[in-house]
N, C-alpha and C positions, 0 to 999 in steps of 0.2 A: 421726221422720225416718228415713228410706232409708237406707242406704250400701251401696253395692257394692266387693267385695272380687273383687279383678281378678289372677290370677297372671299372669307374662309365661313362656310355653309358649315359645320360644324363644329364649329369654335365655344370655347366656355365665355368668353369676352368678345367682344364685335372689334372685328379687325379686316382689313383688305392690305395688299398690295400690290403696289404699281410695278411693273418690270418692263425694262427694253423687250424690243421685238426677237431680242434673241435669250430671253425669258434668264436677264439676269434682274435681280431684284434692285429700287433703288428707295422706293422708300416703302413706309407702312403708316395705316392709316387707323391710327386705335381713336376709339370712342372712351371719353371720360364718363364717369357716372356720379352722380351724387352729387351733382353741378346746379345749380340755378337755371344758368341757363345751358341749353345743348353745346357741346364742346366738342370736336374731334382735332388730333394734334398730328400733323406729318411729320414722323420722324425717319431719318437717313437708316443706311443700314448699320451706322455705328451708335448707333442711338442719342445722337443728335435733334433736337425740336428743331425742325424746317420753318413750320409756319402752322397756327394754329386756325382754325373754322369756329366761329362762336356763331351758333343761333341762336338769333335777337327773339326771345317770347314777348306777348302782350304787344304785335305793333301791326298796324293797320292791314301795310302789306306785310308777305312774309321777307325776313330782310337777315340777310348771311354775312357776318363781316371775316374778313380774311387779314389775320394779322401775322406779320414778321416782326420781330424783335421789339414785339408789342408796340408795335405803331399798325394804324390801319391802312394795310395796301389795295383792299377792293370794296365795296361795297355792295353788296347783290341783293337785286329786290324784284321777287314777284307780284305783278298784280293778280287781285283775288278775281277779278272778273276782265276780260275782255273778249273783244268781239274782233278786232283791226289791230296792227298794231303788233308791237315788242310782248310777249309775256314777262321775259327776263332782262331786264338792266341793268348793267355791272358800270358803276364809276369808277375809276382808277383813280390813286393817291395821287397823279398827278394830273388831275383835271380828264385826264379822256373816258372817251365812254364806248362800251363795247356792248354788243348783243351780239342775244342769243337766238336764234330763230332754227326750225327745220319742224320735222315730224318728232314732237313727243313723245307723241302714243306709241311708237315703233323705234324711238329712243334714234331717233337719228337727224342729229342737227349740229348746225356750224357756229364758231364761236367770231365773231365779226367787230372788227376795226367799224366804231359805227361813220365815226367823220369821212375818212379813207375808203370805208368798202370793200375794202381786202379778209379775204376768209383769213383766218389765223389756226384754228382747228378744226377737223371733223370728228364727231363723237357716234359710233356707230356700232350695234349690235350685230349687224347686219350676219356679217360672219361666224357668229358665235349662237350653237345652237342650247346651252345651257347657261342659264340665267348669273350666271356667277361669274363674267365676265361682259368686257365692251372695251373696245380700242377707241383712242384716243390719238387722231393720226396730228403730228403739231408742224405746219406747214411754215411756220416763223419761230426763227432762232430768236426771239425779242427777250420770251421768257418762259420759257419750255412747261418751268414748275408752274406759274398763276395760270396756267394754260392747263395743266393736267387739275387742279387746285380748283379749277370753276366747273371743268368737267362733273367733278366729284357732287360738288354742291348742288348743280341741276338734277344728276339723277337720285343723289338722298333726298332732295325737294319730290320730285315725284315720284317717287315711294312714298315720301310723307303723303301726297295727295290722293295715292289709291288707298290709302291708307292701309297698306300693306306691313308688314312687320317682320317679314323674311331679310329685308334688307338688313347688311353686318352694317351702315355708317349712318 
């Protein structure tokens, strides 16, 4: 299935929403402030907390943890340098481990069962010619949300790394 991830470019607070492919809404992705550490929270359309995004400051690599009912479900880590190799590593609460791999810089990469090898998502701008959007096509019913939920997190990672600040997450 589809999802499109929608930031709102003129918003007073940084927000995006995710909506099916037939641009119904299903959650929204606001940005806490005045946090320690960087915080953005998913919540439903009824205003339900899905799952929260905490950026870890002050640690080697850059490292994104992904919690549901405050337990830790992902843990996502960029290396600061590399040449070969994974940039993004995502451990899962239950021991597996997933990457991320594709083209960055053109924002188009897949989300990958690492043991397995099975693509799980594709993340791609491709079709969208104004920056306030990117599909996220999720090719496993496993878990739709940590699937749209890591999407998320790669592309506020690189935004953080152009160091850009257009970005709403």
């Amino acid at each position: 299935m589809r999802y499109l991830v929608r930031d709102r470019m003129l918003a007073f607070h940084e927000e995006a929403w995710v909506e099916t492919e037939h641009r119904e809404k299903i959650f929204k992705v606001n940005r806490k402030f005045f946090r320690l550490r960087g915080t953005f929270v998913f919540v439903d359309t009824q205003g339900n907390q899905v799952a929260s995004i905490v950026k870890k400051f002050f640690t080697l690599h850059h490292t994104i943890l992904i919690e549901r009912n405050d337990v830790v479900e992902a843990r996502i880590s960029k290396r600061a340098f590399t040449f070969f190799g994974d940039r993004f590593k995502v451990t899962l609460r239950d021991g597996r481990r997933l990457r991320i791999a594709g083209n960055f810089w053109d924002k188009e990469f897949d989300i990958q069962d690492r043991d397995q090898g099975i693509t799980l998502a594709h993340i791609s701008r491709r079709w969208f010619t104004v920056r306030d959007a990117y599909a996220v096509d999720v090719l496993s019913q496993e878990d739709p949300t940590l699937l749209i939920i890591l999407a998320v997190c790669v592309d506020h990672t690189l935004q953080d790394m152009k160091g850009e600040k257009v970005t709403n997450l």
